[in-house]
Backbone of each chain as nested JSON, in Angstrom:
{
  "chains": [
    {"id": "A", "residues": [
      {"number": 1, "name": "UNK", "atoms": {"N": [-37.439, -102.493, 39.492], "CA": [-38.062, -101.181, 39.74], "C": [-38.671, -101.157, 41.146]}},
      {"number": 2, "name": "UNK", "atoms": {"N": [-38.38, -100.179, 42.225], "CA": [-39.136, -100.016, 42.962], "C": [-39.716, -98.94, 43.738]}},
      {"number": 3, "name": "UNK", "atoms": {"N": [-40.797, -98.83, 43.718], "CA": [-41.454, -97.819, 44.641], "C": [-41.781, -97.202, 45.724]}},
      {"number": 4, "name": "UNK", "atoms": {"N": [-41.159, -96.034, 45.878], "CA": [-41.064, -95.666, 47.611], "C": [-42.175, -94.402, 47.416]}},
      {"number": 5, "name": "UNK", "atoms": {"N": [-42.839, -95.136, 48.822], "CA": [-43.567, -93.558, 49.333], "C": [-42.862, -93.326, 50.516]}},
      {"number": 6, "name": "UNK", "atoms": {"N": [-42.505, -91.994, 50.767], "CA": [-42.27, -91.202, 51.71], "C": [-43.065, -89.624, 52.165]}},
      {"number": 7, "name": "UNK", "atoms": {"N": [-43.112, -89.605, 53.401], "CA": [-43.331, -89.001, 53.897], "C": [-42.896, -88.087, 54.788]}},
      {"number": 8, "name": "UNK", "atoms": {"N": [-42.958, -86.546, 54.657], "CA": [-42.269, -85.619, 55.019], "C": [-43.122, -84.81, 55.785]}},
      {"number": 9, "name": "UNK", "atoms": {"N": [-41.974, -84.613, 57.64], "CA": [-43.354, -83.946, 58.363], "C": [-42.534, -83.064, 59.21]}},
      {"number": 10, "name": "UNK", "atoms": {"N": [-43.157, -81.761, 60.017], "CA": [-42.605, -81.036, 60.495], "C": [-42.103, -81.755, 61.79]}},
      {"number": 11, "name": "UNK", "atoms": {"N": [-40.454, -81.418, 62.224], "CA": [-40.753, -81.957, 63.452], "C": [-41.328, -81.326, 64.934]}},
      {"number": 12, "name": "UNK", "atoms": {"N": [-41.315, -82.591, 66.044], "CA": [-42.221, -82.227, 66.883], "C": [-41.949, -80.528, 67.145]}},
      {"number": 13, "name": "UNK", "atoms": {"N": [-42.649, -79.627, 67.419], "CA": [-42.27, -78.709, 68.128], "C": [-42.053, -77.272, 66.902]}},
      {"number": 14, "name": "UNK", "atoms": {"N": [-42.015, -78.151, 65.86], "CA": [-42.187, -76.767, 64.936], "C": [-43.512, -76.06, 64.393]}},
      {"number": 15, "name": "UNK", "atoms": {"N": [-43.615, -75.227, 65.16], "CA": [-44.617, -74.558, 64.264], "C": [-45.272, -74.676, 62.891]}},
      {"number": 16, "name": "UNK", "atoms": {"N": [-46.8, -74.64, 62.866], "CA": [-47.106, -75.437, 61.23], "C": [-48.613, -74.315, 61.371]}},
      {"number": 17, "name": "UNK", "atoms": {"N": [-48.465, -73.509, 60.971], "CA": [-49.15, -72.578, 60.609], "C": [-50.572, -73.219, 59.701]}},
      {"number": 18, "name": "UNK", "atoms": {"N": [-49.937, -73.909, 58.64], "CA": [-51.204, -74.24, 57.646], "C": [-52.026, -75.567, 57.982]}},
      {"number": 19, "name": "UNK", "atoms": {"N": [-51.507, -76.027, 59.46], "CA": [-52.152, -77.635, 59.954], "C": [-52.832, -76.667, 60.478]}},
      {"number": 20, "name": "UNK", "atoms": {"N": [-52.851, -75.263, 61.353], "CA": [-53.62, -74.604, 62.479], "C": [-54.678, -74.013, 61.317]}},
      {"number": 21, "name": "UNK", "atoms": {"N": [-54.449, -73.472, 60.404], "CA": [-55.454, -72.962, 59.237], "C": [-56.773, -74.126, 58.951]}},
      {"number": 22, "name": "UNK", "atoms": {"N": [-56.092, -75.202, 58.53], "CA": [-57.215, -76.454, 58.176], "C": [-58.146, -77.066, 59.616]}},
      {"number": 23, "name": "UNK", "atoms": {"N": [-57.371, -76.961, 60.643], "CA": [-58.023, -77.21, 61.793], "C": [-59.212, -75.866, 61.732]}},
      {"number": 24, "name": "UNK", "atoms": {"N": [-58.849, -74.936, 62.192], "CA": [-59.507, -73.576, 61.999], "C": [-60.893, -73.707, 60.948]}},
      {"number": 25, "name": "UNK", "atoms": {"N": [-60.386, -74.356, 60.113], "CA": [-61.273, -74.448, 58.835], "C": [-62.17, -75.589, 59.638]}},
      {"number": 26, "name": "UNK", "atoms": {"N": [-61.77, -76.295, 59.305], "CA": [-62.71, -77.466, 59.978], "C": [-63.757, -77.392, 61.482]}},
      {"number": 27, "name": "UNK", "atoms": {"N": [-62.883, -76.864, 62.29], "CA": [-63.987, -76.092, 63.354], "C": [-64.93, -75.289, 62.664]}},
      {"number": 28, "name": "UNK", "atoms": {"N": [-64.71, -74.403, 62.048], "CA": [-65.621, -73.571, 61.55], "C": [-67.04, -74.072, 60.622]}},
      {"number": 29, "name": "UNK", "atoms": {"N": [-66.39, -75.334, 60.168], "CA": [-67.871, -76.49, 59.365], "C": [-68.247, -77.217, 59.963]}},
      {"number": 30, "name": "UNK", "atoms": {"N": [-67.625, -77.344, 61.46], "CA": [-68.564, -78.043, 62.521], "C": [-68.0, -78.948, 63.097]}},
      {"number": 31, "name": "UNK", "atoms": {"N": [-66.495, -79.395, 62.435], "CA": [-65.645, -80.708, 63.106], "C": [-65.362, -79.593, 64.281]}},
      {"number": 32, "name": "UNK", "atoms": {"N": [-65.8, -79.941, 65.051], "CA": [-65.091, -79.302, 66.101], "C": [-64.183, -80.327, 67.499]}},
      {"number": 33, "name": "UNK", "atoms": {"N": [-64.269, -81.648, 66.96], "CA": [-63.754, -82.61, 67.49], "C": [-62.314, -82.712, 66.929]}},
      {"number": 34, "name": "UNK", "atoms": {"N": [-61.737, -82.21, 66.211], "CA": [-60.374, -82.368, 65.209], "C": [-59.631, -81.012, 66.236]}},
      {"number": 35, "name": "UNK", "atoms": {"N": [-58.192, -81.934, 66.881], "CA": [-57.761, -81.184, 68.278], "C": [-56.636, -80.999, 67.617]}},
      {"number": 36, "name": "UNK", "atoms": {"N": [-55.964, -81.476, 66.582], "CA": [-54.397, -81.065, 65.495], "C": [-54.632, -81.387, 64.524]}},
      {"number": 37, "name": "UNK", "atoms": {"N": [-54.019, -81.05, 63.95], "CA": [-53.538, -81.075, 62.213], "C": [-52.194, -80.587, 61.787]}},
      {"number": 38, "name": "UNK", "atoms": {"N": [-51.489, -81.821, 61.228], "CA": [-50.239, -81.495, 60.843], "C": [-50.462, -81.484, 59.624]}},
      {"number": 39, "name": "UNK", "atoms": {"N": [-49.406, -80.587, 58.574], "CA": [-49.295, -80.871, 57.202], "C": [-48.283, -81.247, 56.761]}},
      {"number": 40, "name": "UNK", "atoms": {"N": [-47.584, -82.008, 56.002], "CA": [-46.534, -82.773, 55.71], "C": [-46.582, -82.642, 54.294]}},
      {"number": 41, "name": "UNK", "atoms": {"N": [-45.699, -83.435, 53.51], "CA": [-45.579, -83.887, 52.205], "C": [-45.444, -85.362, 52.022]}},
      {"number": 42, "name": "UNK", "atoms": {"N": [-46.384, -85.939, 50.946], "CA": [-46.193, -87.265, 50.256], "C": [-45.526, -87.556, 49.288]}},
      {"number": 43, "name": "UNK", "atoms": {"N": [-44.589, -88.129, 49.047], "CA": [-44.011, -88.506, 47.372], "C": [-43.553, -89.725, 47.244]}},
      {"number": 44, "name": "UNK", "atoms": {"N": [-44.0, -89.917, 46.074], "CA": [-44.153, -91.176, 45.714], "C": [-43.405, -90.983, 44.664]}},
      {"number": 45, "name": "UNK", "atoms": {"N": [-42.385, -91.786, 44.381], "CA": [-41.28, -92.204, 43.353], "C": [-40.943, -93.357, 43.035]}},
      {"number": 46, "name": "UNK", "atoms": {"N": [-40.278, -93.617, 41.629], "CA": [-40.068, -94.602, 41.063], "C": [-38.773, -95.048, 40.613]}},
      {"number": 47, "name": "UNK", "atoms": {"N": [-37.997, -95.916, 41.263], "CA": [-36.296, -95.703, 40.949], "C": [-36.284, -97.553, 40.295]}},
      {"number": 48, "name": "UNK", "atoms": {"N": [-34.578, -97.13, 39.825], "CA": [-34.429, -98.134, 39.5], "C": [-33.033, -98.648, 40.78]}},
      {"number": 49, "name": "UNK", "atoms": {"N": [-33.067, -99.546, 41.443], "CA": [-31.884, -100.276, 42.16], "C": [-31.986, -101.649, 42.227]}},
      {"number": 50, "name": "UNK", "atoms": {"N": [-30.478, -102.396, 42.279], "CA": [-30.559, -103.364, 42.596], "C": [-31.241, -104.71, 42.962]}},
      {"number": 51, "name": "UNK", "atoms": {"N": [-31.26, -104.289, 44.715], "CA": [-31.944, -104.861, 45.46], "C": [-32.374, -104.095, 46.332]}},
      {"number": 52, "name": "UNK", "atoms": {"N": [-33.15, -104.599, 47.594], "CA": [-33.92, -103.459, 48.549], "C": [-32.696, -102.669, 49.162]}},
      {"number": 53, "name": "UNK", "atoms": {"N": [-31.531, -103.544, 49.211], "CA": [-31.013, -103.04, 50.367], "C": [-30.28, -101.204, 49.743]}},
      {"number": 54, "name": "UNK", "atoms": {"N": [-30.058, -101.624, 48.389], "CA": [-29.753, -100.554, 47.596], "C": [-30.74, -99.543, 47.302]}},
      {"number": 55, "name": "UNK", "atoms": {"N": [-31.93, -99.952, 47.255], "CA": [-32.933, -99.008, 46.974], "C": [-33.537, -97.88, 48.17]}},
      {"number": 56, "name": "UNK", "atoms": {"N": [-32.986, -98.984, 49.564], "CA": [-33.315, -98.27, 50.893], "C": [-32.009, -97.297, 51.073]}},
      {"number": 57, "name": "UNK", "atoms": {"N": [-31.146, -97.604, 50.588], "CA": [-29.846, -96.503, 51.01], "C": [-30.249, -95.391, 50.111]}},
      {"number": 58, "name": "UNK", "atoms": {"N": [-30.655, -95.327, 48.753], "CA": [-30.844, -94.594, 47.533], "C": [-31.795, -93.95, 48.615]}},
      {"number": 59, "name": "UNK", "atoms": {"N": [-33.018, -94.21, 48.598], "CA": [-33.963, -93.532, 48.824], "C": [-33.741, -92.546, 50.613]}},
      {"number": 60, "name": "UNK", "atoms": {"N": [-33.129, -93.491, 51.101], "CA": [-32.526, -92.204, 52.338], "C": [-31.771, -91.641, 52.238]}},
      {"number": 61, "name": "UNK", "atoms": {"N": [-30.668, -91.598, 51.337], "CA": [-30.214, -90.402, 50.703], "C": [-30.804, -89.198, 49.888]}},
      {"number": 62, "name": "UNK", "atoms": {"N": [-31.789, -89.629, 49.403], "CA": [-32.563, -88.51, 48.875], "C": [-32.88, -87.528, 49.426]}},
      {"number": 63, "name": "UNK", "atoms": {"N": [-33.558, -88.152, 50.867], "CA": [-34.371, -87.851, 51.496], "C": [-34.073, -86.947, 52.478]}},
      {"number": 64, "name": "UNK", "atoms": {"N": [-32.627, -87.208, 52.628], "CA": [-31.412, -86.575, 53.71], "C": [-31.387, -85.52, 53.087]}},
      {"number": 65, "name": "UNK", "atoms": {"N": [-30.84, -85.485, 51.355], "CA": [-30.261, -84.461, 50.994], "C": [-30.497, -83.325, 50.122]}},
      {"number": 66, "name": "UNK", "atoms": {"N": [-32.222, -84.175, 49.66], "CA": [-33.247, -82.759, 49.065], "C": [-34.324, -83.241, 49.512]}},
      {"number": 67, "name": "UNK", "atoms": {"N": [-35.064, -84.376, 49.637], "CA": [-36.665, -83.952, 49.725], "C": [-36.939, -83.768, 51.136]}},
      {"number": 68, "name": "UNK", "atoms": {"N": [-36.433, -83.982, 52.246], "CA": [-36.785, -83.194, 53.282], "C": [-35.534, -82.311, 53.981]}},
      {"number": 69, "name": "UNK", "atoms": {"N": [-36.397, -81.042, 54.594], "CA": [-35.338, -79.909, 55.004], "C": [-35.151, -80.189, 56.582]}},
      {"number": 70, "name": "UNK", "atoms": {"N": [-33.63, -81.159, 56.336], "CA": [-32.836, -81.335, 58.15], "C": [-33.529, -80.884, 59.597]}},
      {"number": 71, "name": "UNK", "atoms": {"N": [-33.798, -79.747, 58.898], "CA": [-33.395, -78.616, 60.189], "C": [-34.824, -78.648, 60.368]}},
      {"number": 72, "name": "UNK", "atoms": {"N": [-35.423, -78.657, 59.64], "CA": [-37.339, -78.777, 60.075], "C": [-37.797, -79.691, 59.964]}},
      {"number": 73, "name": "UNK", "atoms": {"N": [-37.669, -80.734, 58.994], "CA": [-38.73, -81.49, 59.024], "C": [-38.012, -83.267, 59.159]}},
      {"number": 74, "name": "UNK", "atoms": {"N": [-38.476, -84.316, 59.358], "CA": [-38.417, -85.531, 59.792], "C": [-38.992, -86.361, 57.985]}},
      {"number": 75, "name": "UNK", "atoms": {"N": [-38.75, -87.523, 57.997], "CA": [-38.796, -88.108, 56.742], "C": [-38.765, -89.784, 57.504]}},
      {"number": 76, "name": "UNK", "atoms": {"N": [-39.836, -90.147, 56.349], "CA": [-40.375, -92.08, 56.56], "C": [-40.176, -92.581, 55.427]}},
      {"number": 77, "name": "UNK", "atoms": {"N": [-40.138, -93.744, 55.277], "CA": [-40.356, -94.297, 53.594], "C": [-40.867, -95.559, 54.065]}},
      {"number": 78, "name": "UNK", "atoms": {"N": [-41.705, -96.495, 52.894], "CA": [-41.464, -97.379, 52.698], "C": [-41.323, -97.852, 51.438]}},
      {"number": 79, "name": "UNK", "atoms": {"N": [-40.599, -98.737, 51.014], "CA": [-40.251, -99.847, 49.698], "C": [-41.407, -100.923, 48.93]}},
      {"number": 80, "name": "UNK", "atoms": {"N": [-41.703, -100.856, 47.825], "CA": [-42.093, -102.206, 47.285], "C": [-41.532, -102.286, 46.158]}},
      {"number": 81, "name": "UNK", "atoms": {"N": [-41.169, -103.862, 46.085], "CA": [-40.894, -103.639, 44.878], "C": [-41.849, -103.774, 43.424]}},
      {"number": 82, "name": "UNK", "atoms": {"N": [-41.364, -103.46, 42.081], "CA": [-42.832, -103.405, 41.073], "C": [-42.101, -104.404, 40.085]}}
    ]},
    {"id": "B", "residues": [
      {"number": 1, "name": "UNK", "atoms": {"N": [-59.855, -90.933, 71.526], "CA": [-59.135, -90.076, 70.571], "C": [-58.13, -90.775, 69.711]}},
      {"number": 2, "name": "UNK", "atoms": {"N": [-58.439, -90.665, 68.124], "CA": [-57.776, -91.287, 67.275], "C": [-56.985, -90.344, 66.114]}},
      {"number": 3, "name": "UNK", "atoms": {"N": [-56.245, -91.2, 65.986], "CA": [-54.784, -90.542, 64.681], "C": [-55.101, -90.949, 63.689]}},
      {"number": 4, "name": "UNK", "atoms": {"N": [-55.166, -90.018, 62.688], "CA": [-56.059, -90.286, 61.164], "C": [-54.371, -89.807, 60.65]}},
      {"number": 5, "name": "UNK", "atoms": {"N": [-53.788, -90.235, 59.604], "CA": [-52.596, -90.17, 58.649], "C": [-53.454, -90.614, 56.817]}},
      {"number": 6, "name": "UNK", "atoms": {"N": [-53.676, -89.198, 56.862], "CA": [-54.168, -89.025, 55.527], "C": [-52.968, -88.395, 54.295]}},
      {"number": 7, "name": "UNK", "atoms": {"N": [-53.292, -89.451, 52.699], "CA": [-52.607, -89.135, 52.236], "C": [-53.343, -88.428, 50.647]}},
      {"number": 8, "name": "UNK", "atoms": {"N": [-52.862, -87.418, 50.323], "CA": [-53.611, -86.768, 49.36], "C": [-52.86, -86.755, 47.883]}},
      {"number": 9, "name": "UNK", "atoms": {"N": [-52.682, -87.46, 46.844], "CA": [-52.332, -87.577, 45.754], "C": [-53.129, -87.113, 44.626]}},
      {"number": 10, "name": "UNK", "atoms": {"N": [-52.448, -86.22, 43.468], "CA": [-52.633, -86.045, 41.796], "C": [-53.413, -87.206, 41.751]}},
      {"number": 11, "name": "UNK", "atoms": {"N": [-54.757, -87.115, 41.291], "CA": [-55.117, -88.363, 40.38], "C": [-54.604, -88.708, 38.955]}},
      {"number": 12, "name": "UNK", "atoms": {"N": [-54.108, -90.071, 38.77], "CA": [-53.187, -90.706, 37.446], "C": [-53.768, -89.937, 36.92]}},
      {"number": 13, "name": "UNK", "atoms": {"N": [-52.911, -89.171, 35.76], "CA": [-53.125, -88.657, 34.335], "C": [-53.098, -86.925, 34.319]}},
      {"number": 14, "name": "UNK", "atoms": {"N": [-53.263, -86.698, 36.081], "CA": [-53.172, -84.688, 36.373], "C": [-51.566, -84.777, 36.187]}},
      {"number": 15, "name": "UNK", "atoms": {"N": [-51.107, -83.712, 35.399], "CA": [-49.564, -83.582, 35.584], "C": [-49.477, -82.738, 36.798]}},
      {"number": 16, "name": "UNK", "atoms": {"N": [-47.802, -83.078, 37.289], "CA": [-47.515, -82.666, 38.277], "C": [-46.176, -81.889, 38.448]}},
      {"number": 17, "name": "UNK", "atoms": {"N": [-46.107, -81.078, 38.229], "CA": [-44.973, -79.773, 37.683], "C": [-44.184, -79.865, 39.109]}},
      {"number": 18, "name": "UNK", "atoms": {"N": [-44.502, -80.309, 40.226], "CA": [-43.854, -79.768, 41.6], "C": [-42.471, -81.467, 41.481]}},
      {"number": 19, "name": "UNK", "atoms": {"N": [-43.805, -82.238, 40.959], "CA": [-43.106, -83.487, 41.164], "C": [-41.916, -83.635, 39.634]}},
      {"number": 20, "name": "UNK", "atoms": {"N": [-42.429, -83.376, 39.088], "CA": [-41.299, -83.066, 37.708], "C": [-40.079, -82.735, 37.98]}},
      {"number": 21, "name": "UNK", "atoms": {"N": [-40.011, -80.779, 38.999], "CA": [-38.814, -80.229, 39.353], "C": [-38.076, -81.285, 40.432]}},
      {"number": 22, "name": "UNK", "atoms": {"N": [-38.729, -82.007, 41.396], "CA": [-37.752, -82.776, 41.711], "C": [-37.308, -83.717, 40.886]}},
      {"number": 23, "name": "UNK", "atoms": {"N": [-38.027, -84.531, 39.956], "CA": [-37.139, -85.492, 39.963], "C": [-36.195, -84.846, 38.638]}},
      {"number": 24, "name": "UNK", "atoms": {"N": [-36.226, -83.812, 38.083], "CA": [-35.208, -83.009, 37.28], "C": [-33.864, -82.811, 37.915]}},
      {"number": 25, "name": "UNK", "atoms": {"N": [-34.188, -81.919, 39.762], "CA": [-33.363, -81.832, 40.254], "C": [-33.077, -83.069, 40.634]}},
      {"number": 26, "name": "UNK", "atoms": {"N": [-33.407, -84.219, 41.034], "CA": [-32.822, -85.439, 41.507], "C": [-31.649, -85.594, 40.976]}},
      {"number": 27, "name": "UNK", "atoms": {"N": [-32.172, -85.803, 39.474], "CA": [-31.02, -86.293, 38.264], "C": [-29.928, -85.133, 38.03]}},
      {"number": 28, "name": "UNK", "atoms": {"N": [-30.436, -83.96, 38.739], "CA": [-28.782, -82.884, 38.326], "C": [-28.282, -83.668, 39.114]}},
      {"number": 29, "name": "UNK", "atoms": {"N": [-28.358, -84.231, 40.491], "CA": [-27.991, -84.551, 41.342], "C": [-27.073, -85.411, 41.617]}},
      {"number": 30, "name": "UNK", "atoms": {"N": [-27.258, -86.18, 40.009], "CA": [-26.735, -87.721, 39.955], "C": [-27.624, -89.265, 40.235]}},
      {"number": 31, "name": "UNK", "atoms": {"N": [-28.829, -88.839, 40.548], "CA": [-29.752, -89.671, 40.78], "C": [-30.768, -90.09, 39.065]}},
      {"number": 32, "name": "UNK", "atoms": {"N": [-29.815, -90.606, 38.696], "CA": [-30.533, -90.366, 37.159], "C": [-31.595, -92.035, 37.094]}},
      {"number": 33, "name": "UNK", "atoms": {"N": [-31.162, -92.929, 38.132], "CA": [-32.454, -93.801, 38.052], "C": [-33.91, -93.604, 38.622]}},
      {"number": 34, "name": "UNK", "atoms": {"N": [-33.994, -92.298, 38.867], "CA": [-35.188, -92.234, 39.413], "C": [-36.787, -91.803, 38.023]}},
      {"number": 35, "name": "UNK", "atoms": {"N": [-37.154, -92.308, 37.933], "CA": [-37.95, -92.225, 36.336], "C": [-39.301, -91.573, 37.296]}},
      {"number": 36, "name": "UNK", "atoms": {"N": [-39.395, -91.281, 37.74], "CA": [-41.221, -90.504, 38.149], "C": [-41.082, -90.584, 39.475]}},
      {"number": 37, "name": "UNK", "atoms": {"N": [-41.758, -88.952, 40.187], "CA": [-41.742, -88.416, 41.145], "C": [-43.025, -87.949, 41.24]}},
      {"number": 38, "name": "UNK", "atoms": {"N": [-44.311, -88.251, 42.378], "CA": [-45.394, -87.478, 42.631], "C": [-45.178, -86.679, 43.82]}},
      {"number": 39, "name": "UNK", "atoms": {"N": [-45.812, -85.754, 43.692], "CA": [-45.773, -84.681, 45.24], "C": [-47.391, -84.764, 45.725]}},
      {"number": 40, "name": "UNK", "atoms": {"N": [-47.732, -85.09, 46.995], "CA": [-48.755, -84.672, 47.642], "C": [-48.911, -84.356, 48.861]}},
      {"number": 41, "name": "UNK", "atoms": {"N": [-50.112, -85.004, 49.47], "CA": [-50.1, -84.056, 51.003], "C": [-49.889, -85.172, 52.038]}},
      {"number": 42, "name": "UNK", "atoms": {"N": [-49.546, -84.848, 53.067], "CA": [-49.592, -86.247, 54.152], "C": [-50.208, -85.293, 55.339]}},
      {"number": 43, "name": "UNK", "atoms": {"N": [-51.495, -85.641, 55.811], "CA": [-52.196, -85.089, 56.866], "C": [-52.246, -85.877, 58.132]}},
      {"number": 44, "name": "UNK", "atoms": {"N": [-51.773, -85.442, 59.161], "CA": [-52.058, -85.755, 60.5], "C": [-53.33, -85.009, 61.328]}},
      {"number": 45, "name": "UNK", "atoms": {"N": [-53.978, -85.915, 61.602], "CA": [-54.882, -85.676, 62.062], "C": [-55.384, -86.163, 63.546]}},
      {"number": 46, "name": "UNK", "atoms": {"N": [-55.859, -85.116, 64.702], "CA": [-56.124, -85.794, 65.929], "C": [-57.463, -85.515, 65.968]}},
      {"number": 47, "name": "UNK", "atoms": {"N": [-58.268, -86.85, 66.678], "CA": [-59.739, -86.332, 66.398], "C": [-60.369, -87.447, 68.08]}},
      {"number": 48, "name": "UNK", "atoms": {"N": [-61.481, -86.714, 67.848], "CA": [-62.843, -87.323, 69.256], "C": [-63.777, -88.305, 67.943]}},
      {"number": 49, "name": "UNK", "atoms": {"N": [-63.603, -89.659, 68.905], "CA": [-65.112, -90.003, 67.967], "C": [-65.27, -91.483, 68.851]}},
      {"number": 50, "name": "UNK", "atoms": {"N": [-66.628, -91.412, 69.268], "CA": [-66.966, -92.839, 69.807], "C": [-66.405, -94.027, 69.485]}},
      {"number": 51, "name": "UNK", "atoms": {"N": [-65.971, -94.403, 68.294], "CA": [-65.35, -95.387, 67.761], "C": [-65.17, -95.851, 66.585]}},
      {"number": 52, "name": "UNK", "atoms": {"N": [-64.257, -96.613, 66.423], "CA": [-63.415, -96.628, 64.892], "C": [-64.206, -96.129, 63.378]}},
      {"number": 53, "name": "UNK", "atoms": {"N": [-65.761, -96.787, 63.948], "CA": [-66.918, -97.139, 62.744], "C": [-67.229, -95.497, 62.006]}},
      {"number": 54, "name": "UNK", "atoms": {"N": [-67.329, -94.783, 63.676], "CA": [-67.707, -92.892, 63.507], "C": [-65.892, -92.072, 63.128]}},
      {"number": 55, "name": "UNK", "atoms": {"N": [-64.842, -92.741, 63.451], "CA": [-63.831, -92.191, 62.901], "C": [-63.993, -92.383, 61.536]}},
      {"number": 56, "name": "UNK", "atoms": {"N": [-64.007, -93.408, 61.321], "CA": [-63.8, -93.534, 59.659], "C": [-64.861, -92.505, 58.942]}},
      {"number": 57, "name": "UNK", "atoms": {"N": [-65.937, -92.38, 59.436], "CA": [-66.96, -91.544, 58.639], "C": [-66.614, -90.38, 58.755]}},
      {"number": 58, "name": "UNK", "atoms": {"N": [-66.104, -89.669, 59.823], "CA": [-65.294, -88.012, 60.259], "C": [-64.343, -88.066, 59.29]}},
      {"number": 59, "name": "UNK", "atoms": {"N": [-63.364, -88.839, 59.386], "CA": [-62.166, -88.501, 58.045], "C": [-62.947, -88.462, 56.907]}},
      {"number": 60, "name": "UNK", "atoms": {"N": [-63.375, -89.812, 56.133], "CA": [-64.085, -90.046, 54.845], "C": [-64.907, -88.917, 54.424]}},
      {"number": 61, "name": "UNK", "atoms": {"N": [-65.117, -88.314, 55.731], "CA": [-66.075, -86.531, 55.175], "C": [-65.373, -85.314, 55.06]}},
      {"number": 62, "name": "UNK", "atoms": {"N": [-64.072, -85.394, 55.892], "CA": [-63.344, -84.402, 55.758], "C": [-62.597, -84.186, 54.896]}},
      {"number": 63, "name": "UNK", "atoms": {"N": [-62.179, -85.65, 54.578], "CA": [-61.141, -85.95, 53.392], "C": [-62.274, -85.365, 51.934]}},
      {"number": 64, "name": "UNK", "atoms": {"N": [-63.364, -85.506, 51.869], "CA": [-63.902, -85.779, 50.694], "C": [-64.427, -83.857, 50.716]}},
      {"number": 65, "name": "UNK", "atoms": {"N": [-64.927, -83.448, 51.731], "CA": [-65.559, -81.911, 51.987], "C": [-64.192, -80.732, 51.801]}},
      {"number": 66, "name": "UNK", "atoms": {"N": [-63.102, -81.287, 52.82], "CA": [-62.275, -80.115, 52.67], "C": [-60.886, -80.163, 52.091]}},
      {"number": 67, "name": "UNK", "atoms": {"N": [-60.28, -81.55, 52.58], "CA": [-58.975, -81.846, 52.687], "C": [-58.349, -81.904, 51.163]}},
      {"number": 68, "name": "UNK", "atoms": {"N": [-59.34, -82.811, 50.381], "CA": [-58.536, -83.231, 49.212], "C": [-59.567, -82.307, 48.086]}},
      {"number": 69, "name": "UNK", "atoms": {"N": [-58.949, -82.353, 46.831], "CA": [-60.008, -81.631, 46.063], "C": [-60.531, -82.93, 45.03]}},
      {"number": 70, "name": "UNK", "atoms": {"N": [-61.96, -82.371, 45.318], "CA": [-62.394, -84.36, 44.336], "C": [-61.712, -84.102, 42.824]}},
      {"number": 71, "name": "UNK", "atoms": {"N": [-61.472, -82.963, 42.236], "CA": [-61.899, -83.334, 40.91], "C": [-60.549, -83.562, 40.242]}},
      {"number": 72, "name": "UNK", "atoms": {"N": [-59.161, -83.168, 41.261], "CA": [-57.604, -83.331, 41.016], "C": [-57.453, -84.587, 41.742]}},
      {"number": 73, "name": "UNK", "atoms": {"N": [-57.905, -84.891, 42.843], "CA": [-57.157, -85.134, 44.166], "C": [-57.724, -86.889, 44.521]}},
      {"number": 74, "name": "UNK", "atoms": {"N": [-57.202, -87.829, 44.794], "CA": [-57.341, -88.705, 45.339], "C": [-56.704, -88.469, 46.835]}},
      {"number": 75, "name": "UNK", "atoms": {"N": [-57.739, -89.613, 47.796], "CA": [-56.586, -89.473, 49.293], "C": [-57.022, -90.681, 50.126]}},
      {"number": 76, "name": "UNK", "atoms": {"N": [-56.359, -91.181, 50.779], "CA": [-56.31, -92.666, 51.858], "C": [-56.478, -92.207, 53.262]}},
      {"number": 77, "name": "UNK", "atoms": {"N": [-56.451, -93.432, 54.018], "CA": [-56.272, -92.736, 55.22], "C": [-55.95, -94.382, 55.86]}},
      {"number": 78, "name": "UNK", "atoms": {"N": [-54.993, -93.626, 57.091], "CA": [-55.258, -95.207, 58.236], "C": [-55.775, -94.366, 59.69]}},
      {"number": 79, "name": "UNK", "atoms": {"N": [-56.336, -95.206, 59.995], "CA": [-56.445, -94.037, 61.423], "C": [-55.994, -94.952, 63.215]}},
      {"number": 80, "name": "UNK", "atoms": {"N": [-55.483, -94.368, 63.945], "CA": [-55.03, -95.542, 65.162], "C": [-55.635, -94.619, 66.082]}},
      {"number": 81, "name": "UNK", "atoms": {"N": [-55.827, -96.153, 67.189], "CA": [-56.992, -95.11, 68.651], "C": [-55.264, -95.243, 69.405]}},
      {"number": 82, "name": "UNK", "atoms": {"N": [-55.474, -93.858, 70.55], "CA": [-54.68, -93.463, 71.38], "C": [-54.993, -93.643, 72.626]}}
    ]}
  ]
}
């Protein structure tokens, strides 16, 4: 069994409306030292493969082909196994 | 100026309906070893702070005041100077 977290983020240069909202927010309670804010997605999943090397192809395929969108956003993982 | 990479997770035992539909859709997919999927937030963060000791306390307050919600929400953080 092993466990990947990945992480899903806009890439450079795309517009992120709801990182500028939480910044916004946060100036407004006084962080006024907080100069970006990106928002991304975390997921954490639980597969069954092989070995790593199978579990790292599995899991970047996923990642390619639903949990992050190509055209916008960028994708990380890492592996442990359980 | 330091990079805070905050991560915001369901605390064990909140169901998670976002993370369900993927890994439902995973398995239309053909991905039928994947047994549990969480969805959360991954925050990038750029911030001012004298040093590592006052970063950690800026996130640890933001994370806990705005970012995550205490009573669903667990969240981490690493933070790197630039």
């Amino acid at each position: 069994m092993w466990r990947a977290e990945m992480r899903v983020t806009l890439k450079p240069g795309v517009l992120d409306p709801q990182g500028r909202a939480v910044r916004q927010k946060l100036a407004n309670l006084g962080w006024t030292g907080v100069s970006d804010v990106r928002v991304g997605k975390f997921l954490e999943l639980l597969l069954e493969a092989p070995d790593r090397a199978a579990a790292v192809a599995l899991v970047e395929e996923m990642g390619r082909r639903l949990l992050a969108n190509p055209v916008l956003e960028d994708f990380s993982f890492d592996l442990e196994e359980r």
